[in-house]
MOPAC internal coordinates of N, CA, C and O (Angstrom, degrees):
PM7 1SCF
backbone

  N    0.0000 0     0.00 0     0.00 0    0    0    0
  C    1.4534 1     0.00 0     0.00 0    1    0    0
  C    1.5287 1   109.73 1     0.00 0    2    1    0
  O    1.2310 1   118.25 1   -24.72 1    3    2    1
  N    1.5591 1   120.95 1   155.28 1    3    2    1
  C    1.2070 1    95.51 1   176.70 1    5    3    2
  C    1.6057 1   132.18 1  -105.64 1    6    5    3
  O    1.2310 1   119.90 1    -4.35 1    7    6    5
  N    0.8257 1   117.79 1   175.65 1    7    6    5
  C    2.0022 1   123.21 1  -146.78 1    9    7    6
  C    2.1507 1    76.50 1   -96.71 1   10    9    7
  O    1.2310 1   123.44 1   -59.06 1   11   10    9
  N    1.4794 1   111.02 1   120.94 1   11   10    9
  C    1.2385 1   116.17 1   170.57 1   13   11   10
  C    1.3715 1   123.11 1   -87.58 1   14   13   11
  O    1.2310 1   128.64 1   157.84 1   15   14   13
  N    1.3229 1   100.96 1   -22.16 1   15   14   13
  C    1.5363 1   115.67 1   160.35 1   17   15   14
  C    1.5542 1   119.89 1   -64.91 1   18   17   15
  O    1.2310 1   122.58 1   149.06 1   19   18   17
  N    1.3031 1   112.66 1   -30.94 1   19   18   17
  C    1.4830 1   107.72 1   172.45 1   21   19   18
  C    1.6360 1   113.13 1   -82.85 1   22   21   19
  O    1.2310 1   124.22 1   -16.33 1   23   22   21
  N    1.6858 1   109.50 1   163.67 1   23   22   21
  C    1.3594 1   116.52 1  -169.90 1   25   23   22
  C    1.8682 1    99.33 1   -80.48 1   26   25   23
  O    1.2310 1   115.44 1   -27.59 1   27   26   25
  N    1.4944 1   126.25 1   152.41 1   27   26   25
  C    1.3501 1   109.98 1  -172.12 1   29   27   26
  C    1.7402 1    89.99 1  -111.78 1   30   29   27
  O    1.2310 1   115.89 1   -27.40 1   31   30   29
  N    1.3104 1   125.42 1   152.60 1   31   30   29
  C    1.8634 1   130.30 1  -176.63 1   33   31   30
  C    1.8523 1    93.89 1  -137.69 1   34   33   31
  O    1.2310 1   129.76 1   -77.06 1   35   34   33
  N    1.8950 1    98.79 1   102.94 1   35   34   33
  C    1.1266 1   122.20 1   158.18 1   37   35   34
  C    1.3490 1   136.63 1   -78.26 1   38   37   35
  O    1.2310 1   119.26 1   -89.38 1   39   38   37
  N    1.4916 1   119.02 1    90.62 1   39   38   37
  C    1.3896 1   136.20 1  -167.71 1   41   39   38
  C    1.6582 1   107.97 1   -92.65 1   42   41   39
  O    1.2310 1   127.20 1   -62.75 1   43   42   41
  N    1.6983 1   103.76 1   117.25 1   43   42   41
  C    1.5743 1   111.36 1  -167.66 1   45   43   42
  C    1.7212 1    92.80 1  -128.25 1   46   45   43
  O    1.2310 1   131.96 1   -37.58 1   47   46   45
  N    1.4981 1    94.52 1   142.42 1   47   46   45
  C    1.6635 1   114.88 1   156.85 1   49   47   46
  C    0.9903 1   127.63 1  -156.09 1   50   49   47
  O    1.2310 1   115.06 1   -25.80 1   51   50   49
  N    1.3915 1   126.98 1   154.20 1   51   50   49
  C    1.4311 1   146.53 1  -172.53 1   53   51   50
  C    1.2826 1   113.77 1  -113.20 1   54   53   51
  O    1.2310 1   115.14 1   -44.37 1   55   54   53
  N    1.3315 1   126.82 1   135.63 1   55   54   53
  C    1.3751 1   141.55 1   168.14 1   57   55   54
  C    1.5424 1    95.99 1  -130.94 1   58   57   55
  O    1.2310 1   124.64 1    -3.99 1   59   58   57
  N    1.5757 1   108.70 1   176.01 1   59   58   57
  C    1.4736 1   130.35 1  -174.87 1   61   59   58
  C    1.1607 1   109.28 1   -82.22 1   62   61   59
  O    1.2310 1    96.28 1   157.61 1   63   62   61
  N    1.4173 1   159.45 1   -22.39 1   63   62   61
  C    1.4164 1   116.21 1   127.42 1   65   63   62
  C    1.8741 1   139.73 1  -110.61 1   66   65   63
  O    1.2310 1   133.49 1  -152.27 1   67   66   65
  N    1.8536 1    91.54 1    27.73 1   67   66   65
  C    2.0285 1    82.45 1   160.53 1   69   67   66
  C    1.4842 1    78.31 1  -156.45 1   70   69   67
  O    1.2310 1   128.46 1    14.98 1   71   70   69
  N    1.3998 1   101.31 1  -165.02 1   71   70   69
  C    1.3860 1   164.06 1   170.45 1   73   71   70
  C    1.5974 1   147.18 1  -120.96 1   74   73   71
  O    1.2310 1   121.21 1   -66.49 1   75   74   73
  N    1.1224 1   115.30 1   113.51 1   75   74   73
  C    1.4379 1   121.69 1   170.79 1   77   75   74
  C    1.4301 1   144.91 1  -146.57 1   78   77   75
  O    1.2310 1   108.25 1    40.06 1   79   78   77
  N    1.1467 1   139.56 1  -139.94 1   79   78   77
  C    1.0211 1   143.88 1  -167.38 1   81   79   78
  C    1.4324 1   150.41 1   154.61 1   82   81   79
  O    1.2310 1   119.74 1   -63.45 1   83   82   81
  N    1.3893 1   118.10 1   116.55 1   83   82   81
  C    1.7174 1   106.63 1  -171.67 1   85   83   82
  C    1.3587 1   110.74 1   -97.19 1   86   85   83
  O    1.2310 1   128.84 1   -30.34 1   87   86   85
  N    1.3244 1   100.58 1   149.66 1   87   86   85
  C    1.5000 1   110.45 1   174.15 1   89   87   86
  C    1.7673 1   113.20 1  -111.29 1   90   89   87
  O    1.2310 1   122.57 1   -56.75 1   91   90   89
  N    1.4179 1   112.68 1   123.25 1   91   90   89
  C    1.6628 1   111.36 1  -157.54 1   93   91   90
  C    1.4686 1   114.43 1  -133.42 1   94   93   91
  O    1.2310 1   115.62 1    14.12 1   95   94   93
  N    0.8183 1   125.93 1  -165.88 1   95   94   93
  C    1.5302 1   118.93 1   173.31 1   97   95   94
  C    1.5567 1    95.71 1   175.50 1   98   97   95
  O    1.2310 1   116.67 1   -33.28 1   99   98   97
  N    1.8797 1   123.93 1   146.72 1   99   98   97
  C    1.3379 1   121.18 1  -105.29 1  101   99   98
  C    1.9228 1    58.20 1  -169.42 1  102  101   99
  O    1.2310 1   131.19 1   -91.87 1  103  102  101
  N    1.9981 1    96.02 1    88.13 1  103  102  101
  C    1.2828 1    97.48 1   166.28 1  105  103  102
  C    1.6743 1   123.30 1  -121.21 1  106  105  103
  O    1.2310 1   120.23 1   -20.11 1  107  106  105
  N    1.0585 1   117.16 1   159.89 1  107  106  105
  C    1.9529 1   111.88 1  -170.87 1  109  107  106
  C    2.1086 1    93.49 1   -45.98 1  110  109  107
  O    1.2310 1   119.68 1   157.88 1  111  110  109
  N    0.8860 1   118.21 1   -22.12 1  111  110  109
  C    1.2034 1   115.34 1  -178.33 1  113  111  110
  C    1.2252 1   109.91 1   -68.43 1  114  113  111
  O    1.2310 1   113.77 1   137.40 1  115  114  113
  N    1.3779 1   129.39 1   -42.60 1  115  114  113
  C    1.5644 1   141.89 1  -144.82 1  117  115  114
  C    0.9304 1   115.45 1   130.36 1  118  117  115
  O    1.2310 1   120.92 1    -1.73 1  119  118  117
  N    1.7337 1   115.85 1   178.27 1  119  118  117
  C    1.8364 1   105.51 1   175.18 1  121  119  118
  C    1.6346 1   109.84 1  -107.92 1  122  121  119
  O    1.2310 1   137.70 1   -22.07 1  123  122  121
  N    1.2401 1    83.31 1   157.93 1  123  122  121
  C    1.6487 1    91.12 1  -155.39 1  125  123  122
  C    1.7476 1    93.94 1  -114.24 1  126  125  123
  O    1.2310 1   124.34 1   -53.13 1  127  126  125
  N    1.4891 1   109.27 1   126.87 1  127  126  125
  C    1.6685 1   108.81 1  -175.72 1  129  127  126
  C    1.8179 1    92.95 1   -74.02 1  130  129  127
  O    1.2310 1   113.16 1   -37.28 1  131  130  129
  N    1.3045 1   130.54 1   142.72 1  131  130  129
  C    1.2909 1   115.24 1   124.41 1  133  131  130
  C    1.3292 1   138.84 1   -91.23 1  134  133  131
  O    1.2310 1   116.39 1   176.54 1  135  134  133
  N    0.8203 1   124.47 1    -3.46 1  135  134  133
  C    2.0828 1   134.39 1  -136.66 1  137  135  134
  C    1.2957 1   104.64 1  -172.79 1  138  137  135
  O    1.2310 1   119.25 1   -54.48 1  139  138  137
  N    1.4496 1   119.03 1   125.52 1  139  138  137
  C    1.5602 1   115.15 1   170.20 1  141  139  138
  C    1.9452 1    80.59 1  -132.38 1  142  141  139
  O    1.2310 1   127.80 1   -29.24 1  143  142  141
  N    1.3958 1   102.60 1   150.76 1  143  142  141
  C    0.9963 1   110.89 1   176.91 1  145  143  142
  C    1.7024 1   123.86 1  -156.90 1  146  145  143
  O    1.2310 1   117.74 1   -67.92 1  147  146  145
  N    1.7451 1   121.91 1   112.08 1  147  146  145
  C    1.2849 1   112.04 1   163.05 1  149  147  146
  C    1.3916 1   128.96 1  -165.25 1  150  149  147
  O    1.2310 1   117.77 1    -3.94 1  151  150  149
  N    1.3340 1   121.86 1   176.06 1  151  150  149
  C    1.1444 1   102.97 1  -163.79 1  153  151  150
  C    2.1754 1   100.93 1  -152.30 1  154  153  151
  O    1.2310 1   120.55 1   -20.69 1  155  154  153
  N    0.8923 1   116.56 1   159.31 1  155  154  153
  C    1.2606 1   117.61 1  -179.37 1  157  155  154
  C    1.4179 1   109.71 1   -73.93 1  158  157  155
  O    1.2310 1   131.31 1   -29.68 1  159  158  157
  N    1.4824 1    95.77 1   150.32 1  159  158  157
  C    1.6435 1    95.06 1   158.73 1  161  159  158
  C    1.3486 1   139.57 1   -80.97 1  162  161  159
  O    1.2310 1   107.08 1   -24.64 1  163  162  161
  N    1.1538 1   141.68 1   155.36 1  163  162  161
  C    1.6410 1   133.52 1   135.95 1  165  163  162
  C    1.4129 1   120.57 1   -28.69 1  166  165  163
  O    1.2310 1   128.28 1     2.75 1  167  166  165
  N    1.1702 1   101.66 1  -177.25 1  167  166  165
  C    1.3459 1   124.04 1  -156.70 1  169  167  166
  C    1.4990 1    96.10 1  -100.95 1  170  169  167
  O    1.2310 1   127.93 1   128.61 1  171  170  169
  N    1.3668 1   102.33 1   -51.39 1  171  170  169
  C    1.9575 1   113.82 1   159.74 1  173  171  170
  C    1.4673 1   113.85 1   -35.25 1  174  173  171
  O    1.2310 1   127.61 1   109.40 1  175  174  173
  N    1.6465 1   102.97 1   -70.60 1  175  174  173
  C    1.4202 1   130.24 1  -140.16 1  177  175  174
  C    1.9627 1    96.03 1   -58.19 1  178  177  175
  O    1.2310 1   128.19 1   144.85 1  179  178  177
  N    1.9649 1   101.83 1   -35.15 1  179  178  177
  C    1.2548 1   111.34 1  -163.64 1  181  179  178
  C    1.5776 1   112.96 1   -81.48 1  182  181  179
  O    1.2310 1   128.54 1   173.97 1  183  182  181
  N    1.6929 1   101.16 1    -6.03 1  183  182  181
  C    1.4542 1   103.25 1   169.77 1  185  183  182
  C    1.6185 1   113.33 1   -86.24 1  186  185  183
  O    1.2310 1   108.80 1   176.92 1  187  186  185
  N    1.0006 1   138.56 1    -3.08 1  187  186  185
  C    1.1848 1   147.95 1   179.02 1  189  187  186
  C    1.4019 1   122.05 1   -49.18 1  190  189  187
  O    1.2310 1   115.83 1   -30.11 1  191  190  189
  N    1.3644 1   125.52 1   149.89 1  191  190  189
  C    1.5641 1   105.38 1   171.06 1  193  191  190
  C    1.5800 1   122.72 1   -66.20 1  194  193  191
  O    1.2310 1   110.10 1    28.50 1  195  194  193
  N    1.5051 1   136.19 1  -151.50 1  195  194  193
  C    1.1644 1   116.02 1  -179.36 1  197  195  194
  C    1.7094 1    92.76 1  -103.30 1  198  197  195
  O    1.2310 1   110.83 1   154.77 1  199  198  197
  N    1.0842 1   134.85 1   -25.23 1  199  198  197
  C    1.3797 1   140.98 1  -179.15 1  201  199  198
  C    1.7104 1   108.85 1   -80.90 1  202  201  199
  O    1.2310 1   117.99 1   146.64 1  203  202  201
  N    1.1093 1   121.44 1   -33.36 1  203  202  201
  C    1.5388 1   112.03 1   142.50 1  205  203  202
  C    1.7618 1   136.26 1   -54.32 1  206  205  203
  O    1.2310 1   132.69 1   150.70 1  207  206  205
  N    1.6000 1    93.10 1   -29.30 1  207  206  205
  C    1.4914 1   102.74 1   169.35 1  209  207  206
  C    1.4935 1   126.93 1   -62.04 1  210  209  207
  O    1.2310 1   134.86 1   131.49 1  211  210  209
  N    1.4217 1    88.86 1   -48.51 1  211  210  209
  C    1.7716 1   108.79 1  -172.49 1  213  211  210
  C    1.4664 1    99.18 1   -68.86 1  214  213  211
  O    1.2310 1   121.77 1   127.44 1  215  214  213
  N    1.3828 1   114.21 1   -52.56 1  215  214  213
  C    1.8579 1   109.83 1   170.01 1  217  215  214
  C    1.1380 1   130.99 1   -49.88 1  218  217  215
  O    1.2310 1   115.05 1   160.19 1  219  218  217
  N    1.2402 1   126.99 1   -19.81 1  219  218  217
  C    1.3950 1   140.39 1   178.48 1  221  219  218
  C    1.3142 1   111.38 1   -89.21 1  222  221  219
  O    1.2310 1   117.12 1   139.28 1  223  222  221
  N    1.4746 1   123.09 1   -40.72 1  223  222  221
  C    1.4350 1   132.82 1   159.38 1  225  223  222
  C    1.4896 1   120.28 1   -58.11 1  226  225  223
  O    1.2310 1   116.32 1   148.24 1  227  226  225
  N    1.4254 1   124.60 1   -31.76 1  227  226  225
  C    1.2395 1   135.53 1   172.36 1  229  227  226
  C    2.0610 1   106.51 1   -74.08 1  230  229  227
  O    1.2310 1   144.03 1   118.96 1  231  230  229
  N    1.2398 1    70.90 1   -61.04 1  231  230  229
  C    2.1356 1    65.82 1   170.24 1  233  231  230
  C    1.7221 1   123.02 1   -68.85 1  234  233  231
  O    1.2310 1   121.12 1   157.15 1  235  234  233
  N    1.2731 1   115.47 1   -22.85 1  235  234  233
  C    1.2730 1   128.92 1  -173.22 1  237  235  234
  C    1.5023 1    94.43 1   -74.58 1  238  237  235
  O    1.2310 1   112.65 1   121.16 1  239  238  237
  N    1.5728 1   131.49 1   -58.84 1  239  238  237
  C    1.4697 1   136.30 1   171.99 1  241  239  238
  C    1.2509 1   127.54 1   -28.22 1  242  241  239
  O    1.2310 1   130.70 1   113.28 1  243  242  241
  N    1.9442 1    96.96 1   -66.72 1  243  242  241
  C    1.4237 1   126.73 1   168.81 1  245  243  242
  C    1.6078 1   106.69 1   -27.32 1  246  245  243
  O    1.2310 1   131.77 1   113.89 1  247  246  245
  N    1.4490 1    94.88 1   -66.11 1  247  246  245
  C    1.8758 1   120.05 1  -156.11 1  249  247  246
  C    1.4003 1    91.00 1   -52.63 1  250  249  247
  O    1.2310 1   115.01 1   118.54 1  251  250  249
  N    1.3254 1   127.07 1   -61.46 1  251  250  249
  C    1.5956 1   157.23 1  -133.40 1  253  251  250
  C    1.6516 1   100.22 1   -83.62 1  254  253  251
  O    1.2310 1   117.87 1   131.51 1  255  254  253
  N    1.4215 1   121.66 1   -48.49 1  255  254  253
  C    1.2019 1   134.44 1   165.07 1  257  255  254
  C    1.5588 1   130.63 1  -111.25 1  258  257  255
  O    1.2310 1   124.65 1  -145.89 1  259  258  257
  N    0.9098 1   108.68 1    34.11 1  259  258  257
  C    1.6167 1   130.32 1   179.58 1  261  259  258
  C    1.2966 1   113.10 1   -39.56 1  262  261  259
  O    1.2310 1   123.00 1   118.70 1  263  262  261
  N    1.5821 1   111.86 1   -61.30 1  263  262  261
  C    1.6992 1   124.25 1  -172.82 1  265  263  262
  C    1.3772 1   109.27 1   -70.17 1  266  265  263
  O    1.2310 1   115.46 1   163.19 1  267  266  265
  N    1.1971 1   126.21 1   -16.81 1  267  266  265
  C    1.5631 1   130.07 1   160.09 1  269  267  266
  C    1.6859 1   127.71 1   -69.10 1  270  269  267
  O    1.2310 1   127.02 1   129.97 1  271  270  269
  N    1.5251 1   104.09 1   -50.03 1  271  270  269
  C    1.5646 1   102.07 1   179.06 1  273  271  270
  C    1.8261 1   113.07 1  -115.49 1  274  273  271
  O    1.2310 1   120.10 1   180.00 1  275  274  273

């Protein structure tokens, strides 16, 4: 489960056809995954530049895991 007291570090990337992202937290123990998360793109989404990609993956995360960070 995850420790709410600890800080959580959302790691997002984009490739040409998805997006994702882990959600982790970085304890004296080690790092502990909570969240893996992704999903493909559109047909749109894959025309995008690559810096539109990564932004969309960053908001898609955000959106996706909200009640966590």
């Amino acid at each position: 489960y995850p420790d709410l007291s600890t800080p959580f570090v959302l790691t997002t990337d984009a490739s040409g056809i998805g997006i994702g992202g882990i959600l982790r937290q970085d304890t004296p123990s080690g790092t502990k995954i909570n969240y893996f998360k992704s999903r493909v793109l559109d047909d749109t989404e894959r025309k995008y530049d690559t810096i539109e990609q990564e932004a969309l993956a960053i908001f898609w995360c955000i959106s996706e895991l909200r009640s966590y960070i």
